[in-house]
C-alpha distance (Angstrom), angle and dihedral (degrees) to the residues before:
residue distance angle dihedral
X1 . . .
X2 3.54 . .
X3 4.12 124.1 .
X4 3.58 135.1 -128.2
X5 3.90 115.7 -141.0
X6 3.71 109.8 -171.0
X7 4.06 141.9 154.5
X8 3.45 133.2 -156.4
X9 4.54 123.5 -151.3
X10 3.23 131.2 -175.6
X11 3.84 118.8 171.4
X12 3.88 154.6 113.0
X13 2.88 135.6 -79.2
X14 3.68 126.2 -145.7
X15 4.11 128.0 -142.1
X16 3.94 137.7 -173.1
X17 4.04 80.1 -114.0
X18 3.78 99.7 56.3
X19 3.77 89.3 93.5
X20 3.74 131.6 29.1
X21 3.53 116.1 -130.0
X22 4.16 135.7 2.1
X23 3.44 121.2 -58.7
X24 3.96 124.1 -152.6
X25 3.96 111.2 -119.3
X26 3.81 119.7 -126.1
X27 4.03 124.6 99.1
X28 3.62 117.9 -98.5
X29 3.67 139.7 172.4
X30 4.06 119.3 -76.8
X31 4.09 133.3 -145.7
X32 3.49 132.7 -169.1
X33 3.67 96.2 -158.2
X34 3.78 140.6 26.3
X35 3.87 128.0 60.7
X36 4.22 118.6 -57.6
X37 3.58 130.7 90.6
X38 3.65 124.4 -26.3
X39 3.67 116.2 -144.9
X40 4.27 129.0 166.0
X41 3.90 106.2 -130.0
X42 3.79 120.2 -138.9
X43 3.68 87.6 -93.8
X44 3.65 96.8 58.0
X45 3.71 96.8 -99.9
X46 3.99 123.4 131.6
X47 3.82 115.6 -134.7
X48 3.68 138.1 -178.8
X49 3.42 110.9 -125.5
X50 3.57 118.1 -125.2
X51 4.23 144.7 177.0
X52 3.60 117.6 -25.7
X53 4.18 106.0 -118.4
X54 3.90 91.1 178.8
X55 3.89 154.3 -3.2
X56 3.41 109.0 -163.0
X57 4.49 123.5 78.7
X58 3.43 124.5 -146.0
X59 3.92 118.3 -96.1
X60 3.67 95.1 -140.4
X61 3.51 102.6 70.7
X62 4.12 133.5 150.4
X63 3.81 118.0 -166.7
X64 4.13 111.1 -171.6
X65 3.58 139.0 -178.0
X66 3.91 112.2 -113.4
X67 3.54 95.9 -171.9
X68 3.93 139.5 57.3
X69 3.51 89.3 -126.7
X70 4.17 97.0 57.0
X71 3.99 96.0 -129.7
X72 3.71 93.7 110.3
X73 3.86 135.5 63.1
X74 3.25 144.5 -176.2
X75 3.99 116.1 -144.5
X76 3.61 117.8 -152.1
X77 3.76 116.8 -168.7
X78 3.84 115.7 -174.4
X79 4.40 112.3 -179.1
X80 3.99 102.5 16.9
X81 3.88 108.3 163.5
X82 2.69 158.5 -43.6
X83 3.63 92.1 -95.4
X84 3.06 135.6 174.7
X85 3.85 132.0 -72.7
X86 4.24 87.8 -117.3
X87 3.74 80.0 61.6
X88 3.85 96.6 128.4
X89 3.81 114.9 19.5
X90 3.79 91.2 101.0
X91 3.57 151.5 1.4
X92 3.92 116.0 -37.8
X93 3.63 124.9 -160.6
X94 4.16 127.1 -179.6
X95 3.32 127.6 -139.9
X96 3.95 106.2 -143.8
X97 3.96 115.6 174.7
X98 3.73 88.8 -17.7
X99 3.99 92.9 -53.4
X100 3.48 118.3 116.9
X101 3.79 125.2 -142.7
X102 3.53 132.3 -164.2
X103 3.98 112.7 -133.6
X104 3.59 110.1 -144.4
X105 4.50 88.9 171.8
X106 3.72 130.8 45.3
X107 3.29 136.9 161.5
X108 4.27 129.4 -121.7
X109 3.92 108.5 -79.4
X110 4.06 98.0 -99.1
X111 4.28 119.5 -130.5
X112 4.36 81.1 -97.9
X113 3.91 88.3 59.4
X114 4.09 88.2 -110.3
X115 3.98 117.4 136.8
X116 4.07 124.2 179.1
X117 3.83 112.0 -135.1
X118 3.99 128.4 -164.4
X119 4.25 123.5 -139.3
X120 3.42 144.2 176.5
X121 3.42 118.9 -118.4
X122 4.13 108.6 -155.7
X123 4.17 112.1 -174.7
X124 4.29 129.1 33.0
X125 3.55 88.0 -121.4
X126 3.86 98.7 51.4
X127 3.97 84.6 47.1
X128 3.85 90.0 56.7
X129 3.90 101.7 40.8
X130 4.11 83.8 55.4
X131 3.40 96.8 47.7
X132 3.83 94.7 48.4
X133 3.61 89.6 54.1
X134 3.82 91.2 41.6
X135 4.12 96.3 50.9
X136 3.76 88.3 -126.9
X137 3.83 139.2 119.7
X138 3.59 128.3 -104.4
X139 3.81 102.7 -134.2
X140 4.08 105.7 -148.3
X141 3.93 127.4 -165.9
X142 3.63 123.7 -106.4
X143 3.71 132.3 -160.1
X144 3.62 105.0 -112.4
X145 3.98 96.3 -156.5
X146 3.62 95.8 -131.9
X147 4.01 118.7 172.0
X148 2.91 119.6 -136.7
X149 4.16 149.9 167.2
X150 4.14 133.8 -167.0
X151 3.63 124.9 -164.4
X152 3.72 118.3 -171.3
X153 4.12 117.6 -162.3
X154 3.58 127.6 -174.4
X155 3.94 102.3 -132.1
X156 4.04 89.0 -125.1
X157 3.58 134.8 25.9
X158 3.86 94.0 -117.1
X159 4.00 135.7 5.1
X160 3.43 133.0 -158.7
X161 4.28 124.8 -117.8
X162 3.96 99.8 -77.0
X163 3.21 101.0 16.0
X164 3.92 124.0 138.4
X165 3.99 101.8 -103.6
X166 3.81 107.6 -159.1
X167 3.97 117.0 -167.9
X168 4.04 124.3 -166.7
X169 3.03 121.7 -154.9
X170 3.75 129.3 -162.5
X171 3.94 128.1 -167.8
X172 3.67 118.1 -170.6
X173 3.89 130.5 -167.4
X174 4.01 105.4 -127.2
X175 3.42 85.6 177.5
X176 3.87 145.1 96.5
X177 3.40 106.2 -122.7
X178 4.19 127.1 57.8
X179 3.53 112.2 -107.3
X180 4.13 123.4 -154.8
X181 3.98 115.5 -155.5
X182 4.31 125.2 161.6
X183 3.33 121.2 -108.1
X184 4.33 123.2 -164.8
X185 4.14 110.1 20.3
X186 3.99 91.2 117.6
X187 4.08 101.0 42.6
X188 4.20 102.1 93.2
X189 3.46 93.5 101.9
X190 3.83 135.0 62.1
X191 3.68 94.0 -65.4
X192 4.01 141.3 10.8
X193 3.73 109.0 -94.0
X194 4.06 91.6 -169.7
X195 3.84 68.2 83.9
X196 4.28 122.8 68.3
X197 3.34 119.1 171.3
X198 4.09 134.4 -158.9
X199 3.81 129.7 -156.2
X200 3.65 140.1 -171.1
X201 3.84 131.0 166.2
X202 3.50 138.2 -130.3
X203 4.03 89.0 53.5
X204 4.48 84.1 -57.2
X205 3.47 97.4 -47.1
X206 4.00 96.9 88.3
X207 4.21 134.3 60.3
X208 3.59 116.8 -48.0
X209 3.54 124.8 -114.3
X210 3.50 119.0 -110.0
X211 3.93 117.5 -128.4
X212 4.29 111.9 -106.0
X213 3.42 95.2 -175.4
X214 3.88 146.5 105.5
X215 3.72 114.2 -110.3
X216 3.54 96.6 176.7
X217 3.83 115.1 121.9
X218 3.89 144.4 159.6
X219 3.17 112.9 -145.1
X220 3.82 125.8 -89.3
X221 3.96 145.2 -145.8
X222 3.82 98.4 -78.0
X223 4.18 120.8 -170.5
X224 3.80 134.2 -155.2
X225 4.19 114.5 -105.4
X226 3.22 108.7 -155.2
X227 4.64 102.8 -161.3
X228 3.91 112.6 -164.1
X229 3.69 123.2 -152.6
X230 3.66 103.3 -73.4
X231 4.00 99.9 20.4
X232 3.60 137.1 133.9
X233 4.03 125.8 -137.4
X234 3.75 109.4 -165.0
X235 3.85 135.2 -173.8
X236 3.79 131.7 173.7
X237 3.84 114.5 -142.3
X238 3.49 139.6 -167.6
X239 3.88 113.5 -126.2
X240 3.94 95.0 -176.6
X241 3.93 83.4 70.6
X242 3.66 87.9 69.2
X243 4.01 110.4 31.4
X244 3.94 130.4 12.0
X245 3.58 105.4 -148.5
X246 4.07 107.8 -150.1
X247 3.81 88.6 169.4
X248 4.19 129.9 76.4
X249 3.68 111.4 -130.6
X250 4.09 145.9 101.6
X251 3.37 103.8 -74.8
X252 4.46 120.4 -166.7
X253 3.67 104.1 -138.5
X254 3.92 120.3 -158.8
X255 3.93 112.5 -154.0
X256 3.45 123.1 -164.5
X257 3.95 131.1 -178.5
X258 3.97 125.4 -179.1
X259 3.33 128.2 -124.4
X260 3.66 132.7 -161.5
X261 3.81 114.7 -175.3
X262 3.71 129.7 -133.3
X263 3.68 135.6 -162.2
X264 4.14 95.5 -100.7
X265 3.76 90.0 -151.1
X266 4.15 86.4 64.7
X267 3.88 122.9 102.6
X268 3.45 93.4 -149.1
X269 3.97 139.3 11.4
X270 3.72 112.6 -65.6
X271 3.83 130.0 151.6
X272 3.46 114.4 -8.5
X273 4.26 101.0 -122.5
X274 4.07 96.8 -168.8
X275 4.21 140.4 9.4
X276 3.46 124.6 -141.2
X277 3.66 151.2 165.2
X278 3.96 126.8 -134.7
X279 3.84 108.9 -158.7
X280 3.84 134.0 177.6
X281 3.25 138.3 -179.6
X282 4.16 126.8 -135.7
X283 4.06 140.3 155.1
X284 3.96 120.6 -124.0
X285 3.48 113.6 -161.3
X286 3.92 114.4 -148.8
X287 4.18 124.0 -158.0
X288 3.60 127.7 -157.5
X289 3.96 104.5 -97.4
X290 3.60 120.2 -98.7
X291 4.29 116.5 -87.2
């Protein structure tokens, strides 16, 4: 059973061009409406600009790739300030090296008038103008190399038309080095949506089957597996939570499971250093239903 590793991007990429003319650094409130100065943020949105609340960034700082492909950052500023006491009764963008970022986290302003505030980064060349002007490393992604195998089995040879259909699913480091990935985070809901599932009849050669469940989740308590050379993860999942079949026939079944990476060597959950997908392949046979 072979696996397919993939990753998917979408982003924006940011240019010298994207705005005409300097812009002075500092973080400031934002609008959406109402008259001011219109600038396009990094991500595409226009904002009004609005009161300056502060000129001076925080010197603990962490900017890191969130995708495989290193076009998209996360900025994490720790002690910006002191700003100003209106410092959270709106939007905030900062103006880093003339680019301006929308913050969508920030911290409570601190007794010393400091705050932390979370951005996007969108664009590799945005990411390394900022941290140039910042002092700071750009922290990239790396593929780990990790070997690895998944097996999906139907837990019986056939079922019968509304029937509980349970899948296992095993993955198994091949490789030589340990390998750390999260497992819950998406399973408060009706099902697990680490999991996604694909299904065709007529044993993959006929009409798929559409999807009848609920993907909607909030979150979960997730935990760090840690897979040693030669180990085997394994999870039991129920397929009826994503397709009812109301048909007999052999049906090709397409099993997928995400994996975000961790650094092996961690206690705990930090950065995540590389996505993935683990996908399989399997046939479920379906019976007509007992008279």
């Amino acid at each position: 059973m072979r696996i397919i590793l993939a990753a998917c991007v979408v982003c924006l990429f940011w240019s010298p061009a994207a705005w005409a003319g300097e812009l002075k650094d500092g973080i400031s409130l934002a609008h959406y409406e109402g008259k001011g100065q219109r600038l396009k943020c990094a991500d595409g949105v226009e904002i009004i600009l609005g009161e300056e609340i502060g000129t001076t960034f925080g010197k603990t700082t962490t900017i890191r790739s969130m995708d495989n492909d290193n076009t998209q950052f996360y900025l994490d500023m720790r002690d910006a300030g002191p700003v100003s006491e209106k410092a959270g009764r709106g939007a905030t963008v900062l103006i880093i090296a003339g680019v301006p970022l929308r913050v969508w986290g920030c911290s409570n302003r601190g007794p010393d008038g400091n705050m932390g505030f979370s951005c996007t980064i969108h664009g590799t060349a945005a990411a390394q103008k900022i941290a140039k002007h910042l002092k700071v490393d750009v922290h990239l992604r790396k593929n780990p190399g990790h070997r690895l195998e998944v097996r999906w089995t139907p837990e019986k040879e056939s079922f019968r038309v509304g029937e509980k259909i349970n899948l296992k699913m095993e993955i198994r480091n091949v490789g030589a080095e340990a390998m750390a990935f999260q497992v819950g985070g998406q399973q408060r809901g009706s099902r697990d949506n680490q999991f996604r599932f694909l299904a065709y009849r007529s044993a993959g050669g006929g009409e798929s089957v559409p999807d009848t469940g609920d993907p909607e989740h909030w979150g979960g308590r997730g935990f760090l597996k840690i897979l040693k050379p030669g180990e085997t993860f394994s999870r039991t999942v129920e397929l009826n939570d994503w397709f009812t079949f109301t048909e007999p026939d052999t049906y090709s079944v397409t099993g997928i499971y995400e994996l975000a990476f961790y650094d092996p060597a961690a206690e705990r959950m930090g950065p995540v250093i590389w996505s993935s997908l683990a996908a399989g392949e399997c046939l479920v046979r379906i019976e007509k239903s007992k008279q």
